[in-house]
C-alpha positions as CSV (number, residue, x, y, z in Angstrom):
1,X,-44.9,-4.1,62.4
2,X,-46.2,-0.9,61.5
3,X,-49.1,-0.2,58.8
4,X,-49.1,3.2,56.5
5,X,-52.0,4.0,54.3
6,X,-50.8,6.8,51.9
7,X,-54.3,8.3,50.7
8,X,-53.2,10.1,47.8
9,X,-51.5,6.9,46.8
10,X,-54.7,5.3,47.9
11,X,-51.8,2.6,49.1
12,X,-52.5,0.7,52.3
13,X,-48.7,-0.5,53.5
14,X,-47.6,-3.3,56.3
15,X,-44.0,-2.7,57.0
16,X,-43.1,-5.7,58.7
17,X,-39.2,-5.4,59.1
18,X,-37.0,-2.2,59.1
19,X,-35.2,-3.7,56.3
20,X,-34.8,-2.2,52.6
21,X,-36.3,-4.3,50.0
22,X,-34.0,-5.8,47.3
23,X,-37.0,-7.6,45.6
24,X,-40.3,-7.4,44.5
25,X,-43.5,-9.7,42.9
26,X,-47.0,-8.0,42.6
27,X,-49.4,-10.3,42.5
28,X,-52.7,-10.5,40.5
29,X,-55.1,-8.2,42.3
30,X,-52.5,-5.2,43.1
31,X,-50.9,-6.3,46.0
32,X,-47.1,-6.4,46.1
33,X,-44.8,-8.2,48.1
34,X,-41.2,-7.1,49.0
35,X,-38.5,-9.2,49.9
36,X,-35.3,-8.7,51.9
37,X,-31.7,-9.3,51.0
38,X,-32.0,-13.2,53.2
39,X,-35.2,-13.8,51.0
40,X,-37.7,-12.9,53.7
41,X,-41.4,-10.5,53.2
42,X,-40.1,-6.8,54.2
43,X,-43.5,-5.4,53.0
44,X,-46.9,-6.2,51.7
45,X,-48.8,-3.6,49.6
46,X,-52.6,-3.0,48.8
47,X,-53.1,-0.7,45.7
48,X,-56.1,1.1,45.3
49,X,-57.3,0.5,49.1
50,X,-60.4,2.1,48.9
51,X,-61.9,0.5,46.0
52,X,-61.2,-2.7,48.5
53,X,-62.8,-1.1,51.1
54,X,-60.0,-1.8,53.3
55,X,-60.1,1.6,54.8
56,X,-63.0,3.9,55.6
57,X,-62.8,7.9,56.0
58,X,-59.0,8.3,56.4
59,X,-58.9,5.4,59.1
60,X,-57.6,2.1,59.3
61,X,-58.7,-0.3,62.0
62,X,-56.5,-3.1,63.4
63,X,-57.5,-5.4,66.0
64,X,-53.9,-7.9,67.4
65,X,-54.1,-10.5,68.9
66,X,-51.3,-11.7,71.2
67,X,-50.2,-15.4,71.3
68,X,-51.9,-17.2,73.8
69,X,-49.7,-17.7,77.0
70,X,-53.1,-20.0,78.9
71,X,-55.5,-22.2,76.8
72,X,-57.5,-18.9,76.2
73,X,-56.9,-16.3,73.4
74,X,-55.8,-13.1,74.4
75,X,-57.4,-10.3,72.4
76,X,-56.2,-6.7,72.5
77,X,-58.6,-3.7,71.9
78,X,-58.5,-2.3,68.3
79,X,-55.6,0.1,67.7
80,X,-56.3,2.9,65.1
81,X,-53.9,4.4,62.8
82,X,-54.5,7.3,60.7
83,X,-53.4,8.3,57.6
């Protein structure tokens, strides 16, 4: 998975496949989903990304989290990725 925030877009993008979309549905709120050819999410899109306050001063902040291969979570360190 990779994330993209375009700022002059103000468009905050999770590409979750390297596929090309053949579909689309934006849902109430100005987020859009885009499907693949076999019917699965390629993409999910957050317009206006600011206003949502989903990113601060040209910076998004993503914290994974691996599946858990003992009884307790495993929790990586916050990744950032600029725009």
């Amino acid at each position: 998975m990779r994330i993209r925030y375009d700022p002059e877009a103000d468009v905050l993008i999770f590409l979750l496949r390297d596929l090309p979309p053949v579909d689309a549905v934006e849902e109430p709120g100005g987020i859009i989903i885009s499907y693949g050819a076999d019917g699965e999410p390629v993409s999910v899109e957050f317009l206006n990304a600011s206003v949502r306050h989903l990113t601060r001063a040209g910076e998004v902040s993503v914290t994974l989290q691996s599946p858990a291969s003992t009884s307790s979570p495993a929790t990586s360190p916050a990744h950032r990725a600029t725009g």
